[in-house]
C-alpha positions as CSV (number, residue, x, y, z in Angstrom):
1,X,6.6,-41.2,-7.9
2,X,2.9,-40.5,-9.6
3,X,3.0,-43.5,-11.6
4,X,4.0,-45.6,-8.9
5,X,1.0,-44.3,-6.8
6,X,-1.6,-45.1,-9.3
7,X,-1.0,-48.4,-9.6
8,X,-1.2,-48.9,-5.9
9,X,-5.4,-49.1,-5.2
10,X,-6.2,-46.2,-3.4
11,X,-7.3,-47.9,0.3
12,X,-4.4,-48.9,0.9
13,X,-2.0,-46.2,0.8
14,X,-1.7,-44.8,4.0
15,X,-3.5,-41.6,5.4
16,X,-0.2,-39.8,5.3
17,X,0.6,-39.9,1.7
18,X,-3.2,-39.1,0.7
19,X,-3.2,-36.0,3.2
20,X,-6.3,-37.5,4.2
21,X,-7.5,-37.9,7.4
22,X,-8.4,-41.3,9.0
23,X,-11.7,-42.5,7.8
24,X,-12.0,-40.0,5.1
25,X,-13.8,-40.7,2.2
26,X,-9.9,-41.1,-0.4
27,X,-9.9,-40.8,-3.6
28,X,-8.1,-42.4,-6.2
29,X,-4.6,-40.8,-7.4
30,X,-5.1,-38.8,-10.1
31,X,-9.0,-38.1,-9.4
32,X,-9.9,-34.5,-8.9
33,X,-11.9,-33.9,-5.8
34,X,-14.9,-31.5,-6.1
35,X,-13.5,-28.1,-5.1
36,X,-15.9,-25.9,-3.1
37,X,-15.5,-21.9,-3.4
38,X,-14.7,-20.0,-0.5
39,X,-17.0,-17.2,-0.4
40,X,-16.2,-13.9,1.1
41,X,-18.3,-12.9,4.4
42,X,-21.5,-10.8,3.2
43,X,-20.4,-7.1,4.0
44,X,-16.3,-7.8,3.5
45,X,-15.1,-5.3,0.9
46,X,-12.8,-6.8,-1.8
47,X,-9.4,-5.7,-1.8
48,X,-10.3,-3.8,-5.3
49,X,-13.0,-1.9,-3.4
50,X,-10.6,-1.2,-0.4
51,X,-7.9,-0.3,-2.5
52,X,-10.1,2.4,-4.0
53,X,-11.5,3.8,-1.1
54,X,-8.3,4.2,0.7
55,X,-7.0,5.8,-2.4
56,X,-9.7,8.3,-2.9
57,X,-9.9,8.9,1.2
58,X,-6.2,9.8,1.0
59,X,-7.0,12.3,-2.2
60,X,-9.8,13.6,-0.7
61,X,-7.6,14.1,2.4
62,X,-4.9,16.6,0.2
63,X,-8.0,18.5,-1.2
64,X,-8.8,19.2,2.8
65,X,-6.1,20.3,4.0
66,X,-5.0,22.5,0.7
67,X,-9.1,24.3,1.4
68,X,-8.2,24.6,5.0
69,X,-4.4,26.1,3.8
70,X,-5.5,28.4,1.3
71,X,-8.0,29.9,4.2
72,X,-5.3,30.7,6.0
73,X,-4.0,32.4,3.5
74,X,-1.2,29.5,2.7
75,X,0.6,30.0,6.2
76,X,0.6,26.1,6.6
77,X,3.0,25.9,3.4
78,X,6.1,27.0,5.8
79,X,5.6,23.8,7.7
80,X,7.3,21.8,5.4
81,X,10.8,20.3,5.4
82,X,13.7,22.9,6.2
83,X,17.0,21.3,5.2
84,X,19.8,21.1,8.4
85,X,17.7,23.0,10.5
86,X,16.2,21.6,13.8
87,X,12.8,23.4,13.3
88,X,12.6,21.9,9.7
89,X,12.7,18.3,11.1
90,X,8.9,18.7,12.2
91,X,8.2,19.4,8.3
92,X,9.5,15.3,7.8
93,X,5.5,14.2,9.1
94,X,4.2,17.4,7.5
95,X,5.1,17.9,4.1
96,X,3.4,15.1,2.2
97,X,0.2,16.6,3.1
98,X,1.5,19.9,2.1
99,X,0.9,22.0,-1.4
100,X,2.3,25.0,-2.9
101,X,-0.9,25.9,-4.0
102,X,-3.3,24.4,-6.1
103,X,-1.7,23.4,-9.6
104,X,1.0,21.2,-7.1
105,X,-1.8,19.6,-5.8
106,X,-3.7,19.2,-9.3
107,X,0.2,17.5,-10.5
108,X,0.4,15.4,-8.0
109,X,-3.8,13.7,-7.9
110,X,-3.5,11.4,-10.5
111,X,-0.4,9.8,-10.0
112,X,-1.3,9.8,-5.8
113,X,-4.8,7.7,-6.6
114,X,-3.0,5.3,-9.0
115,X,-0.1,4.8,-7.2
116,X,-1.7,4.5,-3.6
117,X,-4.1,2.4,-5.3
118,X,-1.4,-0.1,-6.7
119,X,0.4,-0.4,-3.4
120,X,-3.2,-0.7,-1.1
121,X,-3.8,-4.2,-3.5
122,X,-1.1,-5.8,-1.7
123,X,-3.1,-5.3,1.6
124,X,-3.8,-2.3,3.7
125,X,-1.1,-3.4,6.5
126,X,1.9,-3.1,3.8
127,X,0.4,0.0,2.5
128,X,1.0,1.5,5.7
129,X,4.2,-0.2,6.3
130,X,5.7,0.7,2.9
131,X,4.2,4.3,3.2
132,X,5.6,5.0,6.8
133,X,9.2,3.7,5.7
134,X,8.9,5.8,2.7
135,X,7.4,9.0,4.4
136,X,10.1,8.9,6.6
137,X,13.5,8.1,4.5
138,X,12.2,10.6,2.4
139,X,11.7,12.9,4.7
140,X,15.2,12.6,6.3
141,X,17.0,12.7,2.8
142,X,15.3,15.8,2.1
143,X,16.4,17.4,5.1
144,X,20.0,15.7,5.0
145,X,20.9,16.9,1.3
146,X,17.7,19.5,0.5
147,X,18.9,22.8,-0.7
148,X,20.0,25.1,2.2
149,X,17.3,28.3,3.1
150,X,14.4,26.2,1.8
151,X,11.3,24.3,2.1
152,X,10.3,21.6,0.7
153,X,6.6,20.4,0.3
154,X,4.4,18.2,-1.3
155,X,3.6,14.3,-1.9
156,X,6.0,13.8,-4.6
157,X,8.2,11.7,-2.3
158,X,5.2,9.4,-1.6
159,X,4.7,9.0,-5.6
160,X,8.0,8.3,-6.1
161,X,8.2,5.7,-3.4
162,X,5.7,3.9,-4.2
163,X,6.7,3.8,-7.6
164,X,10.0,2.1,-6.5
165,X,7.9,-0.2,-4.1
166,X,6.1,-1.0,-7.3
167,X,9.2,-2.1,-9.3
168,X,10.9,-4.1,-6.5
């Protein structure tokens, strides 16, 4: 009880009640110590300054590959995810970093930074815990109920689980 500790003088309640260690200076109940700030190491990026680079790193990433695709004359678009066929289950660690072209790319930027973004402030380890988890169980679905003699591409699976990552 907090009334019952302030009327008790503060040297003689014991070290384990005060959380203070033996021979510390106490102070009385109810008396706020000075608080010190805990400073960040010079050179240790803030998690708003990691979020963004790994956000940007990953767009810049797409752009890439899409440059190095549409040199090769789009031949990297049949990599994606074939549905129930043994060669499309390669396209599962493929087709995020795929495009149909440009204006698939262009759709899915600004909803890629943001998103990544959002889930990178909770840490860079989740981000590529949740990320793996979602690249693959999308990737499987896709292939499991995907529509047959097709292939599918793109980061939209990404976007959309990191939206649901968001939410829950």
């Amino acid at each position: 009880d907090v009334e019952a500790l302030r009327m008790v003088p503060p040297n003689s309640i014991p070290s384990t009640v005060c959380h203070a260690p033996v021979g510390a200076e106490r102070h009385p109940v109810g008396s706020v110590e000075p608080m010190s700030i805990v400073q960040r190491p010079s050179g240790t990026p803030t998690p708003w300054r990691t979020a963004a680079i790994g956000s940007a790193g990953l767009l810049v990433l797409l752009w890439i590959i899409e440059i190095v695709d549409s040199i090769l004359n789009n031949r990297r678009d049949s990599a994606g995810i074939e549905p129930r066929d043994t060669d499309g289950l390669l396209g599962i660690l493929f087709a995020p970093l795929l495009h149909v072209g440009w204006d698939h790319l262009a759709a899915n930027s600004i909803p890629l930074l943001v998103l990544s973004f959002l889930v990178l402030l909770s840490g860079v380890g989740t981000f590529v815990r949740a990320t793996a988890i979602i690249w693959v169980i999308s990737g499987v679905g896709t292939w499991l109920i995907g529509a047959t003699y097709s292939v599918h591409l793109g980061a939209s699976s990404l976007i959309f689980g990191w939206v649901v990552f968001l939410v829950l």
